[in-house]
C-alpha positions as CSV (number, residue, x, y, z in Angstrom):
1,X,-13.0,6.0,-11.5
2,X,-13.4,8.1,-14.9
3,X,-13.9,4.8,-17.1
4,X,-14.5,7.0,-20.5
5,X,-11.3,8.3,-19.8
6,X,-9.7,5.0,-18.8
7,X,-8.0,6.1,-16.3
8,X,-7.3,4.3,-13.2
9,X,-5.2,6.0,-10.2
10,X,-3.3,3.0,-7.6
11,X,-2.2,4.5,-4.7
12,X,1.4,2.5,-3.4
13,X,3.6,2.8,-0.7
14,X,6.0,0.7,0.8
15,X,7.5,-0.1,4.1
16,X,10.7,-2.6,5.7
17,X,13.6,-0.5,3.8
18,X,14.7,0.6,6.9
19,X,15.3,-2.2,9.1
20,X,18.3,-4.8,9.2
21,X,15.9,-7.4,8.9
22,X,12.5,-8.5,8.6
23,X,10.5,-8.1,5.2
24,X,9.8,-5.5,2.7
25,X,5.9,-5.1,2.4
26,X,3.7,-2.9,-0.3
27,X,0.1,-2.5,-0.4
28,X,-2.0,-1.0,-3.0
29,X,-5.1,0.3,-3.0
30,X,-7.8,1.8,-6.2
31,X,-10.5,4.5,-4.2
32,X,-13.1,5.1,-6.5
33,X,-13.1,9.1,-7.7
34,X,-15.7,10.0,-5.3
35,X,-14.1,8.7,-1.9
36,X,-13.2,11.5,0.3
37,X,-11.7,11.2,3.7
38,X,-9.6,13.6,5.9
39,X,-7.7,11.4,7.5
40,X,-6.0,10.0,4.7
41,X,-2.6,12.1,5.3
42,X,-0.2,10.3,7.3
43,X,-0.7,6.6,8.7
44,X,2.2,7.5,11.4
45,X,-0.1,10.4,12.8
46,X,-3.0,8.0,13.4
47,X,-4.1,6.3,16.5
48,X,-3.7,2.5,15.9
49,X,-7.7,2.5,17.0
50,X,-8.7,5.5,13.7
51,X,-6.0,3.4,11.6
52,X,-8.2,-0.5,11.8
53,X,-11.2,1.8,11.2
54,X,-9.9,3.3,7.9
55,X,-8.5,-0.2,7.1
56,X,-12.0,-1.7,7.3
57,X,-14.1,1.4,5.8
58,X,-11.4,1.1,2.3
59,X,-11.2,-2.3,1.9
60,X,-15.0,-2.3,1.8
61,X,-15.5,0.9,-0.4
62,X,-12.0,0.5,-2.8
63,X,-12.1,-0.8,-6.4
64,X,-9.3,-3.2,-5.6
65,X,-7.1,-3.4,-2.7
66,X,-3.0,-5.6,-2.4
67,X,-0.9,-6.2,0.3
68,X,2.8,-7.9,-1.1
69,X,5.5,-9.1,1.6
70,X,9.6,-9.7,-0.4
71,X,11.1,-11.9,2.7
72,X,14.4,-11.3,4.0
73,X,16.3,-14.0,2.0
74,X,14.7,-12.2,-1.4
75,X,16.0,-9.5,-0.1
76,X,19.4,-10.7,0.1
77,X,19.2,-11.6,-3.2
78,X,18.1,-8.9,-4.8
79,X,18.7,-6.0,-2.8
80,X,16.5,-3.6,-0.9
81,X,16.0,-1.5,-3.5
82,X,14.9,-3.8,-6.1
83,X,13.0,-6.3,-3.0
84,X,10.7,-3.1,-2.9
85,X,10.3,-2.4,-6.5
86,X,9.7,-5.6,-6.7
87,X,7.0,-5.5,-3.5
88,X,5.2,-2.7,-5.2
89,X,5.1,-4.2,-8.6
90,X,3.2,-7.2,-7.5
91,X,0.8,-5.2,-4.9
């Protein structure tokens, strides 16, 4: 994190747009500058073992880390589009 430069980068994604039910869920995570890890690419092309690794090596070297779940009825209420904007907001 370059504090003289106050900037802060938040990595987001999101996940649960595609299915006909269930939640929407975002998490968000702040790495500081110097974290460097190769297999930070794709979460789909990791072994569920190499993927609770990683989970446990960032949450104990981020700045700040968020997981947000929009439940169905939200959802319903406010669409899927917005139910994620609305996921990654809050995260």
């Amino acid at each position: 994190m370059d504090i003289n430069m106050n900037k802060i980068i938040c990595g987001i994604d999101e996940a649960g747009r595609g299915p006909l039910a269930g939640p929407v869920t975002a998490a968000a995570v702040i790495l500081p500058d110097d974290f460097e890890i190769e297999l930070l690419n794709d979460s789909k092309k990791l072994s569920e073992k190499k993927r609770n690794a990683l989970e446990i090596l960032i949450k104990e070297k981020c700045i700040a880390w968020s997981v947000v779940h929009i439940p169905h009825n939200v959802i319903d209420e406010i669409n899927i589009l917005n139910a994620s904007l609305l996921a990654m907001k809050n995260a």
